[in-house]
N, C-alpha and C positions, 0 to 999 in steps of 0.2 A: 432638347431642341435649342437651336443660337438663333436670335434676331439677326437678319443681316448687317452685316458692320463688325458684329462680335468677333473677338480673337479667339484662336486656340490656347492662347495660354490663360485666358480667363476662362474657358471650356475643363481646362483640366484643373484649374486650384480648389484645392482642399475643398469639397462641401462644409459648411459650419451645420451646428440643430437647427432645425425649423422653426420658425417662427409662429408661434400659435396666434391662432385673431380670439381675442377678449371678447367680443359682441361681433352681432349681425351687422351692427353700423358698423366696426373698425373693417370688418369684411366688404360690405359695400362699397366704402370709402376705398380701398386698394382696389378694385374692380374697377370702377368708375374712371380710377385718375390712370391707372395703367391701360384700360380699354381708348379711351377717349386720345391716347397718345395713335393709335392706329386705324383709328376712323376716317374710311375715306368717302366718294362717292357712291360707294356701292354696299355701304356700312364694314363690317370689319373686315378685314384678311391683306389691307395694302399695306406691307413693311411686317405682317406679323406672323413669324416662324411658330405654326400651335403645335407642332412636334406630333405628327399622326406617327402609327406605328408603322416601320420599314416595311416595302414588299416581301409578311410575318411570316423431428419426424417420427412419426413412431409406424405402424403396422396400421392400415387402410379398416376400418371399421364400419360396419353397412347398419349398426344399430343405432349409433349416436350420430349428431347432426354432424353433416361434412363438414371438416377440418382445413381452410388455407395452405397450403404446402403440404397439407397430407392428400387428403382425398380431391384435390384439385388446385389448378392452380389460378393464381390471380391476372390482374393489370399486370406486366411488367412495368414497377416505379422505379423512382431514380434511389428512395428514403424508404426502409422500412420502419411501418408505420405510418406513411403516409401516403395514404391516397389519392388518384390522380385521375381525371374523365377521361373518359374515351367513349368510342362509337359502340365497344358490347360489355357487359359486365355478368356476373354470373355470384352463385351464390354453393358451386355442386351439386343442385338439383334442377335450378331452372336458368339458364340464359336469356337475358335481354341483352336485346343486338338492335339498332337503327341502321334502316335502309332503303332508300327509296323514300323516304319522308314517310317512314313509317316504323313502330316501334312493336317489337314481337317479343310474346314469348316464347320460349323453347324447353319444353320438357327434355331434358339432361341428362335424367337420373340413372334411366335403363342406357342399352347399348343402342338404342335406334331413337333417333330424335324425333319428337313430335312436337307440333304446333300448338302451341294453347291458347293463343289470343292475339291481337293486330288493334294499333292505336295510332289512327290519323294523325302526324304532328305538318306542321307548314311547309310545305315541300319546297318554300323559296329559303328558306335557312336551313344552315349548318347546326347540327344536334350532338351534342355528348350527356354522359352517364354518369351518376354517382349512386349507388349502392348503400343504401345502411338500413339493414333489420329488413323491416316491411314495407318501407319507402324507397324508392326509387326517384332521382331530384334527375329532370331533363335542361340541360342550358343549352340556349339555344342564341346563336349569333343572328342580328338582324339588322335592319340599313347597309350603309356603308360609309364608309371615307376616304378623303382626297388625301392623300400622302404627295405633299411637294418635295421637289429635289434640292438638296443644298443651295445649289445654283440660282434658283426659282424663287427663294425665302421671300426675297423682296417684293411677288409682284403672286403670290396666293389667291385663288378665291378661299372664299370660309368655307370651313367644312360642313358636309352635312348631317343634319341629325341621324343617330342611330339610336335604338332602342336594344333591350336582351329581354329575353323572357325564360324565368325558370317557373316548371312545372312541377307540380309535386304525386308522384302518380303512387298510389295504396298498391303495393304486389301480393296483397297477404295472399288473394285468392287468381294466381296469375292466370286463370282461366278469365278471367272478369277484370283485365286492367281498368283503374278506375282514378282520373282527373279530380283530384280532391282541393288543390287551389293552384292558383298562377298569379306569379311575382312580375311585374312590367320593369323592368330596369331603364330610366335614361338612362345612356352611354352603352358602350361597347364591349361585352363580355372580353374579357384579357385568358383569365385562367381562374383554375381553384383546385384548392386541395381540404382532401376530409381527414382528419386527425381524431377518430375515436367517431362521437357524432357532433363533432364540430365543423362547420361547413367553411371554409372562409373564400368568399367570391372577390376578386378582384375585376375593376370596371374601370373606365377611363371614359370622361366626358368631355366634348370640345367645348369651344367657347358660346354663346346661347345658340341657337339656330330659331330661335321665337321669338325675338327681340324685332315689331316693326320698321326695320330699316326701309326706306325708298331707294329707289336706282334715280340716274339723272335725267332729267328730259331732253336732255342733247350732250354734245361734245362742246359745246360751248366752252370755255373758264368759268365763265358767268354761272353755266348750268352744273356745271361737276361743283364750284363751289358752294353753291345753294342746296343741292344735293349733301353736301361734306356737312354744312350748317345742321341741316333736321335730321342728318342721322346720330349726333354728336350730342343734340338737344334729345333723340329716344335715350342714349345713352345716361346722359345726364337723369332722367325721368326715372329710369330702371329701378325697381324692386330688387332685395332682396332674394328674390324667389328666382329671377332671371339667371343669376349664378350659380345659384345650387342645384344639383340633380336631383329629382326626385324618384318615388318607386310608388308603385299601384297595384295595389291586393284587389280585389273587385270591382265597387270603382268609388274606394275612397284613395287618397293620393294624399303623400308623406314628403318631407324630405329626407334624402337617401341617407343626407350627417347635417347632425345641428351643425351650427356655425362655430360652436368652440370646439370641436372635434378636429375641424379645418387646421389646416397647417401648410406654409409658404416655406421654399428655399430661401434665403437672406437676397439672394440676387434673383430677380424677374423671370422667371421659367416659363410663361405663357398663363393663359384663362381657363388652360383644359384642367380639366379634376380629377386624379387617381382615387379613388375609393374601396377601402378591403373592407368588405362586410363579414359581419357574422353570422351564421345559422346554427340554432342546435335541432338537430334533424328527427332527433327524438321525440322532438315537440312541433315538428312541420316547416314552413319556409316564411312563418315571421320573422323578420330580424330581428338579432338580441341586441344587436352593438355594429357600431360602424366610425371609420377613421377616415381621413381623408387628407391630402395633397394636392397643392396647385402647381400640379406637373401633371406628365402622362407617364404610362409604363409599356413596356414591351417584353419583358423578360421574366416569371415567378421561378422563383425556388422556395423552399420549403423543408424545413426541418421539422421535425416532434415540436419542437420549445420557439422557432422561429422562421418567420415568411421575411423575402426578399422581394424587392422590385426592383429592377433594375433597366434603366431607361438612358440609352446616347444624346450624347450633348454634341451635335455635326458643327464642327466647323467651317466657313464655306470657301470650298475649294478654290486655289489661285487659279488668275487667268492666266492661259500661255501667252509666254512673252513676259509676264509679270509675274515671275515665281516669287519675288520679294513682298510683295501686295499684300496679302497672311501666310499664314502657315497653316498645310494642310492637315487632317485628323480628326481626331475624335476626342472624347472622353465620353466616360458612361458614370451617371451618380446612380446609388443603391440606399436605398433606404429599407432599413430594417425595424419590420414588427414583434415584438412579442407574443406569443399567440399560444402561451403554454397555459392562457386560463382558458376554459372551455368554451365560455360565455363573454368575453370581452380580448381587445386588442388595442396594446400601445406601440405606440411611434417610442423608438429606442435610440435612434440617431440615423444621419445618413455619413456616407461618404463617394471617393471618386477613383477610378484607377485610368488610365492613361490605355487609348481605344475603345474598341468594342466589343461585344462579346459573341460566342456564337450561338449558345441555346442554355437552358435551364442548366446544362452536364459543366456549364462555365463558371457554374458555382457550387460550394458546397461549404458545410458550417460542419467542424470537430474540436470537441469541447471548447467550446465558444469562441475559437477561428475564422471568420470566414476567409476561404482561398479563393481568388479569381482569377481565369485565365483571358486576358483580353488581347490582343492584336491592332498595332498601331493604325493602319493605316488600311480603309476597305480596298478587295481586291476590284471591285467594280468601279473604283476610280481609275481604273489601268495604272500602265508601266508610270513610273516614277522614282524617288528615292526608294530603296527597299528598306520594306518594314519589319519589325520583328514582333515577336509577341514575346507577354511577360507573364508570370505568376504571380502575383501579389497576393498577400497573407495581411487581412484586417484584424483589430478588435477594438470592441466598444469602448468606446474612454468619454464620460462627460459628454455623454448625447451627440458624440460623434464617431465613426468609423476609421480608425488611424491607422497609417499601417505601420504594422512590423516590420514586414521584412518583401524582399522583391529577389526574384531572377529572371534575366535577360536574354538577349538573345535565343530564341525559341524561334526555329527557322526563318533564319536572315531570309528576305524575300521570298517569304513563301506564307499561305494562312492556315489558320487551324481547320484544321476537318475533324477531327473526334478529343474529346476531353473523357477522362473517367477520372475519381476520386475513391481509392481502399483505405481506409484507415488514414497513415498519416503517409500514405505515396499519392500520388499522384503520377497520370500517366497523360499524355499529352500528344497527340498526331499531328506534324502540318504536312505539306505537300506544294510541290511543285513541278516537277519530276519525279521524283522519287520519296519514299513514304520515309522519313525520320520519327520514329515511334522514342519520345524520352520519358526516361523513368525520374522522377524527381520527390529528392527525399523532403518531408515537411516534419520531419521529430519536433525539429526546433522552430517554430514558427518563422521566429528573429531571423533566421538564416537558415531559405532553402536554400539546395544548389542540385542541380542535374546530377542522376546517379549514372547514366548510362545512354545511349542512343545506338538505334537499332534502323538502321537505312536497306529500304527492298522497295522492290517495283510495287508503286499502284498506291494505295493509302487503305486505311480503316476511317470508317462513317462512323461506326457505332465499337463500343469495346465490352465488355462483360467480363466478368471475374467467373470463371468456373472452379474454383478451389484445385489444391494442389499446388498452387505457385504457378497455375495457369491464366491465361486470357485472352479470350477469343474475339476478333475484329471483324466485322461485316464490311465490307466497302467495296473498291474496284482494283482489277489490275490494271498496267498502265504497259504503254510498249517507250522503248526508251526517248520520245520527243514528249513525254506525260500525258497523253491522251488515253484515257478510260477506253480500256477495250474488254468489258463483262464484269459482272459480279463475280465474287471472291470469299470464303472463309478464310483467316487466318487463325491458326492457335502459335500464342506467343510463352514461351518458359521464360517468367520473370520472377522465380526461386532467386535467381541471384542478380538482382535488380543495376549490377555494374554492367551487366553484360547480359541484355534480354535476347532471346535466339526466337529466331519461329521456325519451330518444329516441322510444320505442314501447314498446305492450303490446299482450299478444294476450291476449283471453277464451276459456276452454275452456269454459265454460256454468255452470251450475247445479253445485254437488258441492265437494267437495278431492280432491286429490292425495295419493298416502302421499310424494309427495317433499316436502309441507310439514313432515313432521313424521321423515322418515326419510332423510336424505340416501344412503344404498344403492339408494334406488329409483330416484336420477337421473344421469341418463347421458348425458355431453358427452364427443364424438369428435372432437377441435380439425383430426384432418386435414381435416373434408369441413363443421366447423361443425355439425353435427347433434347436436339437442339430444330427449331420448327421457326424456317424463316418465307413470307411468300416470294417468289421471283413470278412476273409474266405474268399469268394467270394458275398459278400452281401455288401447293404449297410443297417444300422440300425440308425433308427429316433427315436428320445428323444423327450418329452417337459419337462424342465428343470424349477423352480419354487421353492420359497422357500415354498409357500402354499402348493404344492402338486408333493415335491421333484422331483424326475427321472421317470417318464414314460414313456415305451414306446411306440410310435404311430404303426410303421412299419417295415417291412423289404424288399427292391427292392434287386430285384436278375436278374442276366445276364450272358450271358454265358462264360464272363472272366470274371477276378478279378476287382471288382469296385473300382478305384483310386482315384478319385476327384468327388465333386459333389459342386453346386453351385443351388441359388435359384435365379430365373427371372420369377420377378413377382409372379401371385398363381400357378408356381409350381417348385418342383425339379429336376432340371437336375442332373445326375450320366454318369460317364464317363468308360468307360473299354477299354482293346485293341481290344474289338468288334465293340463298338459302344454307342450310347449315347441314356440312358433311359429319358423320360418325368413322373413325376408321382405329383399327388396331393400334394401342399401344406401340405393338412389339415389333409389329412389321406393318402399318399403314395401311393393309388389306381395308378393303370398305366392310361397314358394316351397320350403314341406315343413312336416309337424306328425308330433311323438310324442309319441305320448297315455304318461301313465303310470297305472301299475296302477290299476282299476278310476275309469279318469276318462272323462269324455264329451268326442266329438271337438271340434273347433271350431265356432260359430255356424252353423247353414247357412245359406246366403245375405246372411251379415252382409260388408258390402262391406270390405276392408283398404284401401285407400286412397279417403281421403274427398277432393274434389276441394275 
């Protein structure tokens, strides 16, 4: 986030290391004298940009316990080995799925699904899953926030409190879900990833929302400035306690990170708090360790050994008539954690690349690289100069992120819609008319350069490596003025990465997919080739091949919208806020449904395999 006033070119220079606070007083003291500069009549938010987040194998064995990529499959994540929530998780015997503010089990193990238990969660929050052993961790989004527009930085109300709440639910005996404790978080669930049974949550705090500020008694001068006076004197008065987040196990209440934990960019970022905690899940949902930033985030990624935050720095857009005024853009700073001990998390360095980004797939760390793909200029500023996007390639040097090496121009006026990272290629989609898919070599960190670009109607959302020297894109076709006209598979031959070809594409009709914009929704099973993405209210089965490109097997249909699907064993399981379809491996045919708590059965007469 920029104060209004702030340039673009102080937005993009070099992040330096963080600044650590020595004591709770040298913490107080930066509070205080930076708070106090944006205290107005109506206590904080006049002149203070607090940076809310953007509108955000071997042979199947029935003896031994199921096997991840043998006898079922997982989360589709971006990092193997690293785990990622979502709305169902499974274990190859039992499914837990949330829906309807409600959290179910699913006997899996046979071919016909059954119900084994139902767990009230707060039907006014958003709920995801994390999975390890006999525990199941619920995080769940609560409150909310004012996200200001660029434009607006100057004249903010303050945000409102938000709290997160993680659950920790016993599945030993999934007949009997069982509430064994709950974590109250200040601040705003961001994301999390599980690394073995390491939890690491990320949270973002605004500026106090419990701070006794007064409003004014009139519109007076007189009255706004007496108002300005005793909100500036609470300021002044504030504790310690006022700026730091806290968390609440029962009802004793902690802070969320000492105060030497805390760490500031060199230059003013706002009062909100980034915080990655840690949980070792083997031992429940006490925290082990927790770090913190006086900044916000928007964006995690996640490697085995390393977590990223990555959060835009908005420049505020010129007025027309006054293009010279600033200069329009972005930047984004990333700060990176260590996270390769189980039980604890360091701050490593940050740094900045030039725009913004478009989702977690816009970063990725190989052998201690991190690549970014960002884009100068957002497309929801409209027409203007056209922008381009770049690749930049970091690494850690002296508590800071420097880069290597950069390439440019990545569709001259047009923005990114899918990013994938293989090894050391990188594959990169923009669009504007027409879908420019480039292949770009990163061997040498120092010096990427484009291998190849491959231009056809419509774009890819999402990309996947299916081996072979294949890779298949989820997104839209496009008629020649670029208007999306239906969902689309493509499979891409990029064996010879100077000159990627696409084989074929299938049409799924009129509509999108939530795998365009949610890669958990999509589901490739590399033993049998089967590719399971929903459209509509369906869900639609691929086998994928370079012999006999995109075919389709089926189509299972239920009476809500199918969200996740997962395979166990010979068949597939599809999830909806109905309930959970069973249907053939091989050909989609049905082959069991349980419905959950007050949902309606399946379609009658809606056919599962469409020929």
């Amino acid at each position: 986030m920029l104060l209004a006033g702030a340039t673009a070119e102080g937005a993009t220079a070099k992040q330096g290391r963080l600044v650590a606070f020595r004591s709770c007083g040298e913490l107080l003291a930066y509070a205080k004298s930076q708070a106090t500069r944006f205290v107005g009549p109506w206590g904080l938010g006049n002149g203070l940009a607090v940076g809310m987040t953007p509108p955000v194998a071997g042979a199947p064995t029935r003896d031994a316990s199921p096997q991840q990529g043998v006898d079922y499959s997982g989360t589709n994540v971006q990092e193997q080995g690293v785990d990622e929530p979502d709305t169902a998780k499974t274990n190859g015997t039992t499914l837990f799925a949330v829906a309807n503010g409600t959290l179910n089990a699913v006997d899996v193990g046979e071919r016909r699904p059954r119900l084994l238990d139902s767990l009230k969660l707060d039907p006014r929050w958003s709920h995801e899953l994390l999975l390890d052993g006999n525990r199941l961790l619920v995080l769940s989004r609560g409150g909310f926030w004012v996200q200001p527009l660029p434009a607006l930085a100057a004249r903010i109300l303050p945000p409102a409190p938000s709290q997160s709440v993680l659950e920790e639910i016993d599945v030993s005996n999934p007949k009997a879900l069982r509430v064994v404790r709950t974590l109250t978080l200040d601040g705003a669930y961001v994301a999390a990833r599980l690394v073995g049974h390491s939890a690491r949550i990320v949270t973002t705090s605004q500026v106090p929302g419990e701070l006794p500020f007064v409003a004014p008694a009139g519109t007076t001068d007189d009255a706004l400035a007496a108002a300005r006076d005793r909100n500036r004197a609470v300021v002044a008065a504030s504790g310690v306690a006022s700026w730091l987040p806290s968390y609440r196990i029962g009802k004793t209440s902690r802070p969320l990170v000492q105060c030497r934990h805390v760490q500031r960019p060199p230059a003013f970022s706002g009062l909100g708090m980034l915080t990655v905690l840690t949980l070792d899940l083997a031992k429940g949902i006490e925290p082990v360790d927790s770090v913190a930033v006086m900044t916000d985030g928007r964006i995690v990624y996640a490697s085995p050994q390393s977590l990223y935050v990555a959060t835009e720095q908005w420049a505020v857009r010129p007025e027309p008539g006054r293009p010279t005024l600033q200069k329009s853009g972005a930047a984004t700073a990333i700060h990176k954690f260590d996270i390769s001990s189980p039980v604890r998390t360091v701050y490593r360095g940050s740094g900045s690349v030039p725009g913004y980004l478009l989702s977690q797939w816009s970063l990725s760390e190989y052998r201690g690289v991190l690549r970014v793909v960002s884009t100068e200029t957002p497309a929801w500023w409209g027409p203007g100069d056209e922008s381009e996007s770049f690749l930049t390639t970091l690494r850690e040097r002296n508590g800071t992120l420097v880069q290597a090496g950069r390439v440019g121009d990545l569709g001259k006026g047009e923005r990114v819609y899918a990013v994938r990272f293989v090894g050391d290629v990188g594959y990169v989609v923009t669009f504007r008319q027409i879908d420019p898919l480039y292949t770009v070599d990163l061997a040498q960190p120092e010096r990427p350069h484009v291998f190849g670009a491959l231009k056809i109607p419509g774009y890819s959302a999402y990309l996947h490596p299916i081996g072979d020297g294949l890779l298949l894109g989820v997104g839209q076709d496009a008629n020649e003025q670029g208007r999306p006209v239906g969902t689309q598979l493509s499979l891409f031959d990029v064996s010879d990465l100077r000159q990627p070809v696409r084989l074929q594409h299938a049409s799924l009709g009129l509509g999108w997919s939530e795998a365009e914009s949610d890669h958990h929704a999509f589901l490739y099973w590399p033993r049998t080739g089967l590719v399971v993405v929903p459209f509509q209210e369906r869900a639609v089965g691929f086998r994928v091949s370079r012999a006999n490109g995109i075919r389709e097997v089926g189509r299972v249909a239920q009476s809500g919208s199918i969200r996740r699907s997962f395979v166990v064993r010979d068949a597939v399981v599809t999830i909806s806020d109905a309930g959970v379809e069973s249907s053939s491996l091989a050909t989609l045919s049905p082959l069991g449904w349980a419905a959950f708590p007050s949902a309606e059965p399946p379609i009658k007469g809606a056919p599962n395999v469409v020929p």
